[in-house]
C-alpha positions as CSV (number, residue, x, y, z in Angstrom):
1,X,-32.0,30.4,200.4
2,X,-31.2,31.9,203.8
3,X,-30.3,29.7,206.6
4,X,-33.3,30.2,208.5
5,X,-32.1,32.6,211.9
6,X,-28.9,33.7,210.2
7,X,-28.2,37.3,209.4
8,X,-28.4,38.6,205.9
9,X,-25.3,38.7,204.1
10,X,-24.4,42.5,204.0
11,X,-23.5,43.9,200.5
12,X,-20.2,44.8,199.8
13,X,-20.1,48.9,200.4
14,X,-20.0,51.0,197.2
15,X,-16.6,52.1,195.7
16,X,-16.4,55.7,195.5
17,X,-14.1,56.8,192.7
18,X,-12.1,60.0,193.9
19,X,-12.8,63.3,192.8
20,X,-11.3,64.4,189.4
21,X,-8.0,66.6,189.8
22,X,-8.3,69.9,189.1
23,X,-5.6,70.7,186.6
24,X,-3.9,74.2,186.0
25,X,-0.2,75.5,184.7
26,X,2.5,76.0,186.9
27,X,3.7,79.6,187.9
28,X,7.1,80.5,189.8
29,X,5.2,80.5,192.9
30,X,4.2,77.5,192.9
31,X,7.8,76.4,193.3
32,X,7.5,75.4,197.4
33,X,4.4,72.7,197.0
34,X,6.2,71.3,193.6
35,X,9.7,71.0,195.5
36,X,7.4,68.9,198.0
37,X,5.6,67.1,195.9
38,X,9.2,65.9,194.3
39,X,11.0,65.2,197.2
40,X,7.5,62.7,198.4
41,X,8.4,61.2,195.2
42,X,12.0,60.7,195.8
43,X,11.1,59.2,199.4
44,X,9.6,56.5,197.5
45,X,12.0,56.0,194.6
46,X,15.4,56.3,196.2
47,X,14.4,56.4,200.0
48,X,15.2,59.8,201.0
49,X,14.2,63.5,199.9
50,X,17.0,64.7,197.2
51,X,15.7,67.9,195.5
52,X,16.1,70.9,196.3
53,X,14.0,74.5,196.2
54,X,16.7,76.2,194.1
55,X,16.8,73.4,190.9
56,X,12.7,73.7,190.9
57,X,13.1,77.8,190.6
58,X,15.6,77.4,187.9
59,X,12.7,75.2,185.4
60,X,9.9,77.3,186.5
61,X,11.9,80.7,185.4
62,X,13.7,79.7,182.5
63,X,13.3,82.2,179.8
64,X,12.5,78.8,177.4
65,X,9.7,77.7,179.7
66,X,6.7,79.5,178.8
67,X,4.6,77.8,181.6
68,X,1.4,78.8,180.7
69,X,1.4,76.2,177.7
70,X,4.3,73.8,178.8
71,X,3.6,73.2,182.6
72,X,0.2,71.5,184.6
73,X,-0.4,71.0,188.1
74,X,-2.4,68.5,189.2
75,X,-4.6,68.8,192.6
76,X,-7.2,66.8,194.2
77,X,-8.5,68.1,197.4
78,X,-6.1,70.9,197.3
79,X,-3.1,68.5,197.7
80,X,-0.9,68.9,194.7
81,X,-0.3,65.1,193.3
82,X,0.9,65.3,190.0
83,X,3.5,67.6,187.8
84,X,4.7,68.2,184.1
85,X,6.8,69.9,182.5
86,X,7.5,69.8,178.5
87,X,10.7,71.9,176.8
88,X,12.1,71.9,173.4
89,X,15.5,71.9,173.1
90,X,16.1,71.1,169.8
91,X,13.6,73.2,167.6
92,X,13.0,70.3,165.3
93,X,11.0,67.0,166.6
94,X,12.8,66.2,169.9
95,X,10.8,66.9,172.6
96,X,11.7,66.6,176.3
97,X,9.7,66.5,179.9
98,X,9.4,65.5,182.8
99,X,6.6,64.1,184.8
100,X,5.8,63.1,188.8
101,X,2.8,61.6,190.4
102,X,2.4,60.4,193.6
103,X,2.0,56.4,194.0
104,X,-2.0,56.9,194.9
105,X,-2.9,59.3,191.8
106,X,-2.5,57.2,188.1
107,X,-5.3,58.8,186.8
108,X,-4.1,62.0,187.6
109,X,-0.9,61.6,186.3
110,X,-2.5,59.9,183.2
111,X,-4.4,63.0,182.2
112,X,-0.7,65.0,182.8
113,X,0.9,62.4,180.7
114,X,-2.1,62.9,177.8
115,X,-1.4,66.4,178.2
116,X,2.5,66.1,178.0
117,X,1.9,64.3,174.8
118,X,-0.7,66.6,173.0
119,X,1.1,69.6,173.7
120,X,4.4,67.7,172.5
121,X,2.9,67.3,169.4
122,X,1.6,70.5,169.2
123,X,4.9,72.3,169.4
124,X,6.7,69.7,166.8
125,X,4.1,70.7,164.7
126,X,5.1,74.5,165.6
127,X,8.7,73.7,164.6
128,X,7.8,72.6,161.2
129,X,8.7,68.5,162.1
130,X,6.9,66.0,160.2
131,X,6.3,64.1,163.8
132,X,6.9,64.4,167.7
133,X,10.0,62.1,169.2
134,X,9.2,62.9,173.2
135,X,11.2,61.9,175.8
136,X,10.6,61.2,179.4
137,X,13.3,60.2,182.2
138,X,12.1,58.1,185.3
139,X,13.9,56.9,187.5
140,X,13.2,52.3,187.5
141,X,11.3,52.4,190.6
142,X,9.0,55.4,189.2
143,X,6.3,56.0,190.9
144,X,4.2,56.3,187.7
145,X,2.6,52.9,186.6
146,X,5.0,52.5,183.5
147,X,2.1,49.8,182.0
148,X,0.4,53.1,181.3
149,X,3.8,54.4,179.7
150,X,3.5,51.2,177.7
151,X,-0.3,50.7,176.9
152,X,0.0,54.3,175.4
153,X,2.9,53.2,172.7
154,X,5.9,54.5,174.9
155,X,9.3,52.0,174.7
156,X,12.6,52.7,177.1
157,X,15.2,53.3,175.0
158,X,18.4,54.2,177.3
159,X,19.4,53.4,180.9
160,X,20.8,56.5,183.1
161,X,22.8,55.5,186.3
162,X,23.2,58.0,189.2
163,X,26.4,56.9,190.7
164,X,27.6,58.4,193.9
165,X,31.3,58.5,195.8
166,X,32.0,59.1,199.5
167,X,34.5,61.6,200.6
168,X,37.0,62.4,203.4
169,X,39.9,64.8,203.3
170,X,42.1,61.7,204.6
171,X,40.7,59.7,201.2
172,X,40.8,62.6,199.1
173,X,44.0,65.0,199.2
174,X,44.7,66.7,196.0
175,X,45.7,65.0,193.3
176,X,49.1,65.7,191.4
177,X,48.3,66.2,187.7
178,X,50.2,64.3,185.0
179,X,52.9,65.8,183.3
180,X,52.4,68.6,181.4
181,X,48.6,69.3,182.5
182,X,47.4,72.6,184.4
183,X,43.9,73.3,185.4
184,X,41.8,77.2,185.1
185,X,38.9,77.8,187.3
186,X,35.7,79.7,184.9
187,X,35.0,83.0,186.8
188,X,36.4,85.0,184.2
189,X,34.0,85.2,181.1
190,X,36.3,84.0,178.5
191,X,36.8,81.0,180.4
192,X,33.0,80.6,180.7
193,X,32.6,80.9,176.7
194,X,35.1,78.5,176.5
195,X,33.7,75.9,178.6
196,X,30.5,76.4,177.3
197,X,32.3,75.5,174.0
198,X,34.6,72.3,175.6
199,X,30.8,70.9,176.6
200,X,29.4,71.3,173.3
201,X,32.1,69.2,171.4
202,X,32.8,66.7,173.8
203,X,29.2,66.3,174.4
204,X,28.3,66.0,171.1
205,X,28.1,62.8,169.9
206,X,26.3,61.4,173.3
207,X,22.6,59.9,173.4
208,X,19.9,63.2,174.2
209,X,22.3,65.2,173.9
210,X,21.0,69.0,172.4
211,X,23.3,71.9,170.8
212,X,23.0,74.9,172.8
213,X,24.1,78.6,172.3
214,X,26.0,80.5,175.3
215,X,22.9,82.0,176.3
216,X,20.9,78.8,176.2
217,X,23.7,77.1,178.4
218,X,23.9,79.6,181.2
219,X,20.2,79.9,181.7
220,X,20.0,75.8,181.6
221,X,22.3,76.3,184.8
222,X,20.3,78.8,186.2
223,X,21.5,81.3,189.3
224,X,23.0,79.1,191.3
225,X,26.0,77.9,189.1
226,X,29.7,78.6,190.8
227,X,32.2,79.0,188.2
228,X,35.0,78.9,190.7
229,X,34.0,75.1,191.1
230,X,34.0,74.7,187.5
231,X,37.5,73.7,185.6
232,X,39.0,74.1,182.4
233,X,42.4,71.5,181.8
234,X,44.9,72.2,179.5
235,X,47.8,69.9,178.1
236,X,51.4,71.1,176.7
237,X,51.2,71.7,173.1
238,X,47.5,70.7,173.1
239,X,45.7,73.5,174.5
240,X,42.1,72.8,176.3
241,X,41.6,69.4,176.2
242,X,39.0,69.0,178.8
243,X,36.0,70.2,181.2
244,X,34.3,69.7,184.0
245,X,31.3,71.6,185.7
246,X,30.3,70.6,189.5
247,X,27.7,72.4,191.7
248,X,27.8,72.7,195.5
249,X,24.0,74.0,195.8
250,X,22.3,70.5,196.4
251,X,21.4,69.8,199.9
252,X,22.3,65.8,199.2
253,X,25.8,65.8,197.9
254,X,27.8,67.5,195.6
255,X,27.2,67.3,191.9
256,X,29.6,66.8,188.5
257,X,27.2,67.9,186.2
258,X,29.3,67.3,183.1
259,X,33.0,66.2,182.5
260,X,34.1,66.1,178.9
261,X,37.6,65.6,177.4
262,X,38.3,65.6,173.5
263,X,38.7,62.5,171.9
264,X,42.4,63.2,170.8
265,X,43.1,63.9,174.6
266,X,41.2,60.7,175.9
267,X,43.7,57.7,177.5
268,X,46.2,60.4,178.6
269,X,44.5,60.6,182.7
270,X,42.9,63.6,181.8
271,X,39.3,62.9,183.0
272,X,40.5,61.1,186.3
273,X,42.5,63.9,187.4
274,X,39.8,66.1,187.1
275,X,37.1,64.0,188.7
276,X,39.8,63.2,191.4
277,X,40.7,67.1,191.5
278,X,36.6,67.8,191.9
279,X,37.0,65.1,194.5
280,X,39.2,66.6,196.5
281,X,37.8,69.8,196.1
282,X,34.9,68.8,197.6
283,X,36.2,67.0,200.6
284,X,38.1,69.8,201.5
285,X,34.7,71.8,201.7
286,X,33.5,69.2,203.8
287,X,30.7,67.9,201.6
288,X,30.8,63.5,202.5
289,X,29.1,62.6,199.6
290,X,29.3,63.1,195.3
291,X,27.6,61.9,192.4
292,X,26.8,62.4,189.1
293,X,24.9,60.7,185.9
294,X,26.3,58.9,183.5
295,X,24.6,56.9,180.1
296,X,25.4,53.3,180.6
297,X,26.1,52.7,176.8
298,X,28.9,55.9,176.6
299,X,31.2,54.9,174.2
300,X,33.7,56.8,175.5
301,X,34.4,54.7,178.7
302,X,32.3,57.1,181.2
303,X,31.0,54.5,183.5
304,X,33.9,52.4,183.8
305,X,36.2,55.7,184.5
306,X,33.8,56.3,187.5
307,X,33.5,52.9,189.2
308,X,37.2,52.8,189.0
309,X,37.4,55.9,190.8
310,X,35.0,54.3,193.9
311,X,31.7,55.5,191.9
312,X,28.7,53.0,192.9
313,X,25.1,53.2,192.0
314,X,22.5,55.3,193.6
315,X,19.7,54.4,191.2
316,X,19.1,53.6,187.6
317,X,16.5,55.7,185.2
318,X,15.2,54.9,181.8
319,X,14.9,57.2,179.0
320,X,11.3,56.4,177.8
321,X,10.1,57.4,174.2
322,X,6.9,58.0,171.8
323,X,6.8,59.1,168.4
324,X,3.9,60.6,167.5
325,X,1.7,62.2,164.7
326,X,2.0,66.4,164.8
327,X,-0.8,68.4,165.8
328,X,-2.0,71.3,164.4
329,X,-1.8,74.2,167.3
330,X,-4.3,74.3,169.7
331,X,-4.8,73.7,173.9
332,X,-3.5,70.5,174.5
333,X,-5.5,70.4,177.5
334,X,-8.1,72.4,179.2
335,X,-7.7,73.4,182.8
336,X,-10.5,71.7,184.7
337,X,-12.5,74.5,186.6
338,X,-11.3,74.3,190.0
């Protein structure tokens, strides 16, 4: 009973659960608000905006990406607060995506990640795989509640590190090669073929990594690549021993997006004169910052070659994985009507 003169005890006012999203695929045009919505994600997982239009244009017109199946867009109030994206790579069960969600909108991204996975399963089914492996990459401080990862059977099964390198001409002249090593730019064809076929081998045994045709590797690097900034190294009485792609098209820094050397070239200085060359290069371009990603369990000595060259970490990301049952073909999910 009441106090006698005291005021009623006001009820607690009704939670209102938000609207559902409105879900649709992506389209090319869409690129701007999904280039946002990523770089609002990267404000909260690495503390500043790091993607750029150009690398967003390159998924969405792919030749592979077949939006219309492989893509949603999540909205709610006309914001846009979730994005995925699925691709198969491997034509067999290895299925990759990716997937953003602002902090504010699980359930949104939930029903993007239930998509991701039907569709996955769909298309394993499509290419004749008893089951769906599907991957997903997020960075450790994801914005993406990872105990929904985990109460829907997904497990991390590799760590990623982002490691970036400060440059200044006076820190990084050009480097003098060791004996008997010369380096090729790629800008004429043949030297494109060939690096797309240095990648390949020296790629081949590492974790996620996907055989890829010519074709297949120049539209993965999309319009912006700069094969003058790419470079081939050859050894005396070895031939091409070694590769190395970098991109200047990223607003944040520039970028080695793969440096390979064969294994019987390995322990000869090969791959720290080229990441010192790409160093240089880039300092001399007056870029202040480079990085790169690199699987912390690469047997081949990859992370310790780059912290000894001044690498440190930027962030860390976790492969995540699911295996799941194949689907027959159908929608994995229906667009909500807007």
């Amino acid at each position: 009973m009441a106090c006698p003169g005291a005021d009623p005890v006001a009820a607690p006012p009704a939670v209102v659960p938000p609207p559902p999203p409105t879900i649709r695929p992506a389209t090319p045009e869409d690129a701007p608000q999904i280039c946002a919505l990523l770089n609002a994600v990267d404000l909260v997982e690495v503390g500043r905006a790091e993607t750029d239009l150009g690398s967003v244009e390159t998924d969405l017109v792919h030749p592979e990406a077949d939006l219309g199946r492989n893509s949603w867009l999540a909205f709610r109030g006309g914001r846009l607060v979730s994005y995925g994206l699925l691709w198969d790579d491997s034509g067999a069960e290895r299925i990759d995506a990716d997937h953003y969600v602002l902090p504010g909108h699980q359930d949104a991204g939930e029903r993007l990640l239930a998509a991701i996975e039907g569709r996955a399963a769909e298309r394993a089914g499509e290419n004749g795989a008893a089951r769906a492996v599907v991957h997903l990459t997020l960075n450790s401080r994801s914005t993406l509640d990872r105990t929904r990862l985990t109460a829907r059977g997904w497990r991390t099964v590799r760590r990623y590190h982002v490691l970036t390198r400060p440059l200044t001409p006076e820190a990084d002249p050009a480097p003098v090669p060791p004996p008997g090593l010369t380096l090729r730019s790629c800008e004429a064809e043949a030297d494109r073929r060939r690096a797309h076929a240095l990648v390949e081998e020296t790629f081949a045994a590492h974790h996620d990594h996907q055989p890829r045709g010519y074709r297949q590797f120049l539209d993965d690097l999309g319009a912006g690549m700069d094969w003058s900034l790419a470079w081939i190294a050859a050894l005396d009485g070895a031939g091409d021993v070694a590769v190395v792609l970098t991109r200047d098209d990223r607003e944040a820094m520039a970028w080695v997006r793969n440096l390979g050397v064969r294994a019987s070239a390995r322990g000869k200085g090969v791959g720290g004169h080229l990441l010192r060359h790409a160093c240089a290069v880039y300092a001399a371009r007056g870029r202040d910052t480079i990085g790169l990603g690199v699987d912390t369990e690469n047997a081949t000595g990859a992370l310790g070659l780059y912290t000894s060259h001044g690498f440190g970490l930027h962030y860390a990301a976790d492969t995540w994985e699911v295996t799941l049952p194949v689907l027959s073909p159908r929608a994995a999910l229906p667009p909500t009507p807007a």
